[in-house]
N, C-alpha and C positions, 0 to 999 in steps of 0.2 A: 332828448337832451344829451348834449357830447357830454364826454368823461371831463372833469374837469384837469386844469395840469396838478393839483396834487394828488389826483387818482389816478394818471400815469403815472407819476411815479412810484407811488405805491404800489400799483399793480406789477411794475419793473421788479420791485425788490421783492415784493410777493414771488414772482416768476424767479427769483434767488433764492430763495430759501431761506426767507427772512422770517421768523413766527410775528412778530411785531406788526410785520407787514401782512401776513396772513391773515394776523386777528383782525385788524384795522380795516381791510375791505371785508370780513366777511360780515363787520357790523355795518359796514355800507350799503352792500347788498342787503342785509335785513331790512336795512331800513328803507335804503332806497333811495340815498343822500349825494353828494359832489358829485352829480352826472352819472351816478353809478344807478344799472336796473336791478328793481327790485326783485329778486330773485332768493328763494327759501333751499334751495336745493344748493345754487352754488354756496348760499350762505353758510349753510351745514358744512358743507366739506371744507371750506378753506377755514372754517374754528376745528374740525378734527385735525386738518393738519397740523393749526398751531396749539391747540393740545397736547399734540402727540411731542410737539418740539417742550412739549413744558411752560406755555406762553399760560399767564394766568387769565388774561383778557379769552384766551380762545377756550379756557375749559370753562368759563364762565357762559361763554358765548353756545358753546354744546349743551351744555347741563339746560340753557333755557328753552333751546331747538328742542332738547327731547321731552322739555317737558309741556311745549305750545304743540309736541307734534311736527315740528316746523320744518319742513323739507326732508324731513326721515321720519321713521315710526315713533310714535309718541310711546315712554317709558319712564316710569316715573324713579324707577328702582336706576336708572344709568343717571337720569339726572342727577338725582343726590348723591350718585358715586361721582360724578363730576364738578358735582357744587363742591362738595369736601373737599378734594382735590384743591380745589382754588381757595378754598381756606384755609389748606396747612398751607398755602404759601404766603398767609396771612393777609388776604384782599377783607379787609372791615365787613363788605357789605356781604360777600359770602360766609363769613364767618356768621354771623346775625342772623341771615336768612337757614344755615345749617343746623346752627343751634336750635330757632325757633322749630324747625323743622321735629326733631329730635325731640324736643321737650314736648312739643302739643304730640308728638305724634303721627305725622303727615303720613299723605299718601306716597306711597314706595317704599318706607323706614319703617322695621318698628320703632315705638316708643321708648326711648332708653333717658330719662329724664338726666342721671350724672354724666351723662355722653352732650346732651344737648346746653347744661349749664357749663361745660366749660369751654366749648364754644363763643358759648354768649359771655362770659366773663372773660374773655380771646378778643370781644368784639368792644367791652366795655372798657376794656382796657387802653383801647386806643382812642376812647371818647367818644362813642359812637353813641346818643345819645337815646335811641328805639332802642337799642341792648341793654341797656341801662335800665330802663325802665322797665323790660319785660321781664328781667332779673330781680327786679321791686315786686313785681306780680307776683315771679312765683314763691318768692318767700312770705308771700299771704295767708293767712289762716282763711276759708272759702267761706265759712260761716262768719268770723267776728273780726276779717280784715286784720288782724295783729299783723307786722313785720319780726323778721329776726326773734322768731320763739323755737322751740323746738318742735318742730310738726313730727305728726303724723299720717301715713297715708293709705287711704282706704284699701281694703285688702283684696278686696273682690275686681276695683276697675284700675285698681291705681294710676287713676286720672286729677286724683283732687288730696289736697292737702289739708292738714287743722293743726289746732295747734293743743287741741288734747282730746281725751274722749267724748266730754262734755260737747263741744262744738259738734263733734260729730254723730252723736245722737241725736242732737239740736235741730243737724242740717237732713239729717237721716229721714225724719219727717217734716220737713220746715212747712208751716201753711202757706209760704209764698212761693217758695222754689225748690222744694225736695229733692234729695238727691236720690233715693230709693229708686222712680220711676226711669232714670238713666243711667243707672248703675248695671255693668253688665253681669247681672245674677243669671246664671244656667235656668234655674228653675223660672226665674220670670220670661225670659226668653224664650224657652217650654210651655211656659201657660200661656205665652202670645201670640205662638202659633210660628217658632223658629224653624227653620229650613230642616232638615234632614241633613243636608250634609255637616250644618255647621254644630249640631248634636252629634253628627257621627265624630267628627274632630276632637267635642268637649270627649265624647268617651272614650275614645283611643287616648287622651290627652290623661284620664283617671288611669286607665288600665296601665300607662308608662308609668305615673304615677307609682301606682303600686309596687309594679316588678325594683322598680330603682328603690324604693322603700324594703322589699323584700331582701334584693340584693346586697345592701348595707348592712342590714340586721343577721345577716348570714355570714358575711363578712366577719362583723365583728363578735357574732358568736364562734366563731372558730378562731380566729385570735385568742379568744379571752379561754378558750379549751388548751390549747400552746402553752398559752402564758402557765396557767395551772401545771400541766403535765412537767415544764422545766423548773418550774420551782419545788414540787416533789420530788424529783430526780438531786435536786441540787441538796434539798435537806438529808435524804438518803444516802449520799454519799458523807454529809458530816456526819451521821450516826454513825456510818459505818465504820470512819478513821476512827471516832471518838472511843466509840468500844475497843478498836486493837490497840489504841493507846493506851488504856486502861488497862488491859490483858497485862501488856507487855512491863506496864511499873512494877504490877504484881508479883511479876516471876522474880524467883529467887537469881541471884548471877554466882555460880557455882566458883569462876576464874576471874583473873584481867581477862584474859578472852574474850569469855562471854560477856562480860560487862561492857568492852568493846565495842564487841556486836550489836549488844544493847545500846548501847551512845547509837552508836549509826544508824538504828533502826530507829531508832527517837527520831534523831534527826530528817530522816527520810519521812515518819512519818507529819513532823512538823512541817517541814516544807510542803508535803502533800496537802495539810491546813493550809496554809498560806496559798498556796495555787489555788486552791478549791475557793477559798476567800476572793481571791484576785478574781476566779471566773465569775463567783455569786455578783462581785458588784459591776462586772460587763454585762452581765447577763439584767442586774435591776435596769442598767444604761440604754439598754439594750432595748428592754420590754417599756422602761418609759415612753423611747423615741417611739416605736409600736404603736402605744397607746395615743400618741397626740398624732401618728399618719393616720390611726381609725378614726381621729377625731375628727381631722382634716376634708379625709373621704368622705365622711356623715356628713361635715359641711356641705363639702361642695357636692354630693349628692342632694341635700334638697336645695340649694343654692338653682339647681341644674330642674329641680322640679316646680319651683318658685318658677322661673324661666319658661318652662315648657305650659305653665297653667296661665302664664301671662300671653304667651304665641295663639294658646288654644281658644282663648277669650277676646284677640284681638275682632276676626271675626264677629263675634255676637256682640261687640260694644259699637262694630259698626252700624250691625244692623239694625240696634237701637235706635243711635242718634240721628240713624235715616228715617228712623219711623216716627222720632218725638221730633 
């Protein structure tokens, strides 16, 4: 079949440097439509071009090539970095499909569930009516269906939500559909006969665990040794003005002179008070701000091992729901 005349043209402004036109035949070629052959290879390249131009049709058109496989090596990890792409420039159905992604978990992503909902509320917003709905889902309690409660979610796969403990005990052993049997628990993936490697993961994944727990606590036992040492230091210097002031009232003032002297020496050592005061309350300023970056650290140290026990479990909850 010839090209039809709007595929020369197309293909003209293609041959310019037009991403529009780029993207426009390379879903021709997918397809295989207006006289144009169907062709996976050429198809590929003329969406990277217009990807590359920024065209949202052509990073759409690549993220699906890499993920059919489709005239280049199939990857699942370029796809979603290419679907995304076409969703910050706000295309509905990339958004939706990135979110969904995201939120279940798909193949190429991890699981980052606040990453995938705002996506979908990206998609919902424009009325998209599948994002809508799958944003009703996930605000479900898994066991007793409630919407808009305050959930909870399972600590071990955190794949499933409830809306208190009770449901999830409930659901824990349900005699209809328990969640126990797919949860990706280390030790039951051990007694079912899990790979080796993906044990060797869980445990290099406890052993980081540790050292980052270790490293925090060391951390902030040597702060809190600082903090101690400067505040001894700071008291000892007010005993120590405290008693020469006291020496120094005591003494007799034999002149105007000496009593001079004395004003002056008062004075000096007054103002030495007041400095000494002015650094104690830099220094509480000081040891507060301290106290809330150890806080911080401790945060975002187990924040970072929360993370690393979710990467290390990704694995073993695959291997489950491939085996149930």
């Amino acid at each position: 079949m010839a090209p039809s005349e709007s595929a020369k043209l197309v293909r003209r402004a293609a041959d310019g440097g037009s991403a529009q036109a780029l993207a426009a035949l390379g879903w021709w070629h997918l397809e295989g439509v207006e006289g144009v052959e169907q062709d996976d290879v050429k198809a590929a390249a003329l969406f990277r071009r217009a990807a590359d131009l920024g065209h949202v049709r052509g990073e759409i058109g690549l993220a699906l090539c890499y993920y059919r496989g489709s005239g280049l090596e199939q990857n699942y990890a370029l796809s979603a970095e290419w679907g995304r792409k076409a969703a910050d420039q706000g295309n509905v159905t990339s958004q939706f499909q990135v979110g969904e992604l995201y939120a279940r978990g798909g193949v190429g992503v991890k699981k980052d569930l606040p990453l995938g909902k705002t996506y979908l509320e990206l998609s919902a917003a424009q009325g998209y009516e599948v994002a809508i709905e799958l944003l009703k889902e996930l605000r479900k309690c898994v066991a007793c269906g409630k919407l808009d409660v305050h959930h909870m979610i399972c600590s071990w796969c955190r794949n499933v939500r409830y809306c208190g403990k009770g449901c999830q005990l409930r659901h824990w052993e349900s005699p209809t559909d328990p969640h126990r049997p797919h949860c990706g628990r280390r030790r039951e993936v051990a007694g079912a006969g899990g790979s080796s490697s993906e044990t060797t993961a869980d445990d290099d994944g406890c052993a980081m665990n540790e050292a980052l727990k270790a490293a925090a606590t060391a951390k902030m036992e040597a702060a809190n040794a600082a903090r101690e040492a400067a505040v001894a230091a700071v008291a000892a210097a007010r005993a120590a003005m405290c008693s020469a002031r006291a020496a120094m009232l005591a003494a007799p003032a034999a002149s105007k002179k000496e009593k001079k002297k004395k004003a002056q020496l008062v004075a000096k050592v007054q103002a030495a008070e007041t400095a000494a005061r002015e650094a104690a309350a830099v220094l509480r300023a000081a040891l507060q701000t301290e106290r809330e970056r150890e806080r911080e650290r401790e945060r975002n140290a187990f924040a970072c091992i929360e993370r690393h026990q979710a990467f290390a479990l990704a694995p073993v909850q695959t291997a489950l729901r491939s085996a149930t």
